[in-house]
N, C-alpha and C positions, 0 to 999 in steps of 0.2 A: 486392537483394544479400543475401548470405549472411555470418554473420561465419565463420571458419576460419581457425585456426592461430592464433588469438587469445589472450592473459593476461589473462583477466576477473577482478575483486576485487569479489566483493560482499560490502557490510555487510551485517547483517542475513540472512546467505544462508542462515541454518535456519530461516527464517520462512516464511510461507505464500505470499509472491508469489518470497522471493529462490528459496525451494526450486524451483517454479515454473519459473521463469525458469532455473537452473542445470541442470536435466533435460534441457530442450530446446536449452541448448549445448554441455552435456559430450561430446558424441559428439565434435563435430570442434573443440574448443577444451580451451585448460584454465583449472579454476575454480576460484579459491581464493575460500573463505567464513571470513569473521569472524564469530559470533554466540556471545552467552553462556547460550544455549539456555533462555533463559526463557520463550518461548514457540515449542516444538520440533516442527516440522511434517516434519522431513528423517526422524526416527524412523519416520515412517509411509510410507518411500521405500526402496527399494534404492540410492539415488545415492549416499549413504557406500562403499560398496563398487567403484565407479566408478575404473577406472586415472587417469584425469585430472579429479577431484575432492579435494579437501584442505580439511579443517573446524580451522579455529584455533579453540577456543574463548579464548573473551575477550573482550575489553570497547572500545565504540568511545571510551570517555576516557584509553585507553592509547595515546597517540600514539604513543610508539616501536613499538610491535604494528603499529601502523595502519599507518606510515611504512613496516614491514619489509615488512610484504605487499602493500602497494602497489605497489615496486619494481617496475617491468619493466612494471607494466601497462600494456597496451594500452586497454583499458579499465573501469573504475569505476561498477557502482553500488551508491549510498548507501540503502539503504533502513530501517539501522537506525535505531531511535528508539522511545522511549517511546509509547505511543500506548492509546486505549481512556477513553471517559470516566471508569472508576472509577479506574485507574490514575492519571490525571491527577489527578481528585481529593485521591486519598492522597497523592501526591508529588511537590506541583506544583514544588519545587526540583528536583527529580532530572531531572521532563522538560528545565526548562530548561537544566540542565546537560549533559542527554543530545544534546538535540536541538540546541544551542547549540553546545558545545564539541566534542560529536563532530561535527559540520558540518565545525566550524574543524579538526578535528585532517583528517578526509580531505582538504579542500580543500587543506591543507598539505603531506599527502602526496604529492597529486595535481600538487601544484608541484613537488615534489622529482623527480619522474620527469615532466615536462614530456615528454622527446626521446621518451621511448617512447608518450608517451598520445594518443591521439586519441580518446575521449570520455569524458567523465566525466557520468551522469544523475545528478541530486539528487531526491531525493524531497518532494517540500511535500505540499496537502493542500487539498482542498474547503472545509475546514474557514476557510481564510484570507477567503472569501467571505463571513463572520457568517449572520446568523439567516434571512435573508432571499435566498435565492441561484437567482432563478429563469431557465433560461436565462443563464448567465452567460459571458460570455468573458473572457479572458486581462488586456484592459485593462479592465474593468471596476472600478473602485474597492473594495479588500478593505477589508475590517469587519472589526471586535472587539469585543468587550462591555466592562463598565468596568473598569479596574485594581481588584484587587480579586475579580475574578469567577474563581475558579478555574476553571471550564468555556474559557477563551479561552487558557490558560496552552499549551496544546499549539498551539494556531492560530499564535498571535504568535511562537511560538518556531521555527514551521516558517517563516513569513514571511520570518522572520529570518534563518533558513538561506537563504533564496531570495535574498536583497537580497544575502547574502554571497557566495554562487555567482556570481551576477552581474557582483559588483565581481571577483571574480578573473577573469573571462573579458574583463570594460569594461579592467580595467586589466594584466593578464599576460598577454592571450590564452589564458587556461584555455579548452579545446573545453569548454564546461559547457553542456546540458541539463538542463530543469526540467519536470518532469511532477505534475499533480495530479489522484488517482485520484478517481472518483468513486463510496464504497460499494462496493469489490470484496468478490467472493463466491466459492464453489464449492467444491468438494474438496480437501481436505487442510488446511479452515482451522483456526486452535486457538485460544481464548483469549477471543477478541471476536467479535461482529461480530454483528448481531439476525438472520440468518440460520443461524449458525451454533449458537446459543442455541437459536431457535426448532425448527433442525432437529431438534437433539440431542435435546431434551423431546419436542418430538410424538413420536420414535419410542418414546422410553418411557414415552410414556402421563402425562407431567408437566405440568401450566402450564403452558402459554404465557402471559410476562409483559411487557402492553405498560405502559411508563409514559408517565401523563400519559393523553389518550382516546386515541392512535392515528393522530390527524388530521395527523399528521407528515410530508410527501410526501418522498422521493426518490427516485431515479433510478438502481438498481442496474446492476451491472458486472461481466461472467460472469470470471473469472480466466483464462482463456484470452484474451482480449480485450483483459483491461492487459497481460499481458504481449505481446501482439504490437505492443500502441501504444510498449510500453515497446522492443523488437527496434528498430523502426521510428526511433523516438528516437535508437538508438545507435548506427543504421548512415546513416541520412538526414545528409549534411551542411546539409541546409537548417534541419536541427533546431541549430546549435553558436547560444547565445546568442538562444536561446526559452525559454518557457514553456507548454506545453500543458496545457490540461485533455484527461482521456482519461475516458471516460465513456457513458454509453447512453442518450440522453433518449426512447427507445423503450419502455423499460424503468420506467415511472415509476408507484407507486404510493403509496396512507398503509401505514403502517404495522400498523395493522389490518388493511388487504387483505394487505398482505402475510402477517399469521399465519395469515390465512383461506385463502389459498392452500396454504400451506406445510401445514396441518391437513388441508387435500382431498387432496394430491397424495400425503401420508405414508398416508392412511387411518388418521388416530388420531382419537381420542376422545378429547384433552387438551381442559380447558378453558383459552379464553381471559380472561383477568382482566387487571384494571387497575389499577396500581398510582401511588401520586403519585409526581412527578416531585418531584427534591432536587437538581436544577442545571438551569441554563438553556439550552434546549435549539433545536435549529435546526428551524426549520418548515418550510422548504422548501428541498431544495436538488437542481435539474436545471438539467444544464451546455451550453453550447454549445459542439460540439465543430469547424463550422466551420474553424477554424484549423488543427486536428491531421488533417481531413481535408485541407485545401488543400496544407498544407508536408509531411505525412505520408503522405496518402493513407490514411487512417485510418478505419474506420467498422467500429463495433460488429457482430457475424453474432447472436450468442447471445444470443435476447431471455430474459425471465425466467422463462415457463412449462418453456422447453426446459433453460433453467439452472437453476431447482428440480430438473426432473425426474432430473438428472444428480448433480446434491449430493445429494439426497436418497437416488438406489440408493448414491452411494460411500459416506455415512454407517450405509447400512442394512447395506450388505455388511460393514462396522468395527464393526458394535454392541457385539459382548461386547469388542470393545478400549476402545472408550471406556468404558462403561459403569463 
C-alpha cells in the first residue's frame, strides 16, 4: 500500500534520510518538517519549493513547537537527534538531553493527537547493540560500555527513547514503530558518516583518514533502502509495537576495504593513512534482518559497489558546491 492524503510530521526532516524520505511523499501527501538545520541536506533539494512541503525551523526541546505541528498528524517520524561520534563526544549533555527529552516531548505530542495518528516510527540505533554486534536481531541482549565512556552516551540515550516509545504504545496504545538503521549512506549525506568523509576527500585528492588500523567491519545501507524499510514501517500494521533492525548484511566490509574501494571507484590518488583512535570504538557490527523481512517484507536491492558507484557520481556532479 501506498500512503495518500496523508499529514506526515517529521523530526529531523532537513536531514539526510528525513529529506529522503519527505521527496518521495510529498507528491501525494503533505509534510511538515521540524529541523534546526544544523546539519542541512534539504539545501541540496528542490523539495522547499514543493506546494505540500513546510520546513518549521526549530528545536525538538521545544515542546509547544513540537506539540503544534504535530496536531492532525496522521503520521510521525522522529528522526531528530544529536548523533555522530565527534559530536557526542563534545556534548555528551546536549545528546542526552536532545535524544531524551525530545523523545518525550514527540511521544507527548503523539498523545495529544491520539484520534488522528495512526503511526508514529521512532528512530534508535545499531549503536544500542555495543562493540560486538554480529548478526544481531531484535531480541538480542543490547550492550553499553561503562558509565563514564562518553562514546555510549548516544546508544543509551537512544535505548532510552526505545524503552520509552514502547511504554506509550504497552500502556496508551501509541501505533509506535522502532527501526534501527544500520550505517546508512548515499547521496545527499552532510556532516557524518566514513562514507561520506571518504567520498568527499578522494575526489579532492585529500586523506583518507581511517582511525584505529581499519579492521572495523560493518555492514552498510544504500539510503534508498532505509528509507523503503522505513515506508514499510509506517504503512505495515504488523510493524505497531516492533522493533526492527533495517540493514544490508550483503554489504559487509572493514573499514579499510571500504576506503580502498571508495579510492578505486572515485579514480583518486588520496592517500590512505591511519590515525589513533581517541574513543572506544565498535568492531563489528552486521544485523540480522530476518524479522523486518518476515513482518515487513523487507530486503536490501543496493549492494555497496552499486551504492558507491551512485554516491560517488552525485558527490562528483556537487564538487564546486561542496568544496
Amino acid at each position: 500500500m501506498a500512503l495518500e492524503g496523508k499529514r506526515i510530521f517529521i523530526t529531523g526532516g532537513a536531514g539526510f534520510i528525513g529529506t529522503t524520505l519527505a521527496r518521495l511523499l510529498v507528491d501525494a501527501n503533505e509534510v511538515i518538517a521540524l529541523d534546526n538545520l544544523h546539519r542541512d541536506a534539504l539545501s541540496g533539494t528542490d523539495l522547499a519549493d514543493h506546494a505540500n512541503f513546510t520546513l518549521h525551523q526549530g528545536d525538538v526541546l521545544d515542546a509547544e513547537l513540537v506539540r503544534d505541528l504535530a496536531q492532525g498528524a496522521t503520521h510521525i517520524v522522529h528522526c531528530a537527534a544529536i548523533a555522530g561520534v565527534d559530536a557526542v563526544l563534545d556534548s555528551p549533555v546536549r545528546t542526552m538531553r536532545v535524544n531524551l527529552i525530545g523523545t518525550y516531548n514527540v511521544l507527548e505530542a503523539a498523545q495529544a493527537t491520539l484520534p488522528s495518528l495512526e503511526r508514529l516510527v521512532d528512530f534508535s540505533t545499531s549503536e544500542v547493540f555495543g562493540t560486538h554486534a554480529y548478526r544481531v536481531e531484535e531480541t538480542h541482549v543490547t550492550s553499553g560500555g561503562s558509565v563514564g565512556e562518553a562514546r555510549w552516551t548516544y546508544a543509551v540515550s537512544k535505548l532510552a527513547g526505545e524503552y520509552f516509545a514502547h511504554a506509550y504504545f504497552d500502556e496508551f496504545g501509541l501505533p509506535v514503530t522502532t527501526v534501527r538503521p544500520f550505517n546508512v549512506y548515499g547521496p545527499g549525506q552532510v556532516g557524518v558518516g566514513a562514507i561520506h568523509s571518504f567520498t568527499v576527500r578522494a575526489l579532492a585528492g585529500d586523506e583518507l583518514v581511517i582511525h584505529g588500523d581499519g579492521s572495523q567491519i560493518r555492514a552498510w545501507l544504500y539510503v534508498d533502502d532505509m528509507v523503503e524499510g522505513l515506508l514499510r514501517a509506517l504503512e505495515r500494521p504488523e510493524a505497531v509495537g516492533e522493533s526492527f533492525n533495517i540493514g544490508n548484511a550483503r554489504s559487509t566490509v572493514t573499514v579499510l576495504d571500504l576506503a580502498q574501494r571508495i579510492k578505486r571507484a572515485a579514480g583518486s590518488d588520496s592517500e590512505i593513512v591511519s590515525r589513533p583512535l581517541h574513543y572506544t570504538d565498535v568492531e563489528i557490527r552486521i544485523p540480522n534482518v530476518d524479522k523486518a523481512r518476515r513482518l515487513l517484507e523487507f530486503d536490501a536491492k543496493v549492494d555497496l559497489d552499486e551504492g558507491l558507484a551512485r554516491t560517488i557520481a552525485w558527490y562528483r556532479a556537487r564538487k564546486p558546491a561542496l568544496a
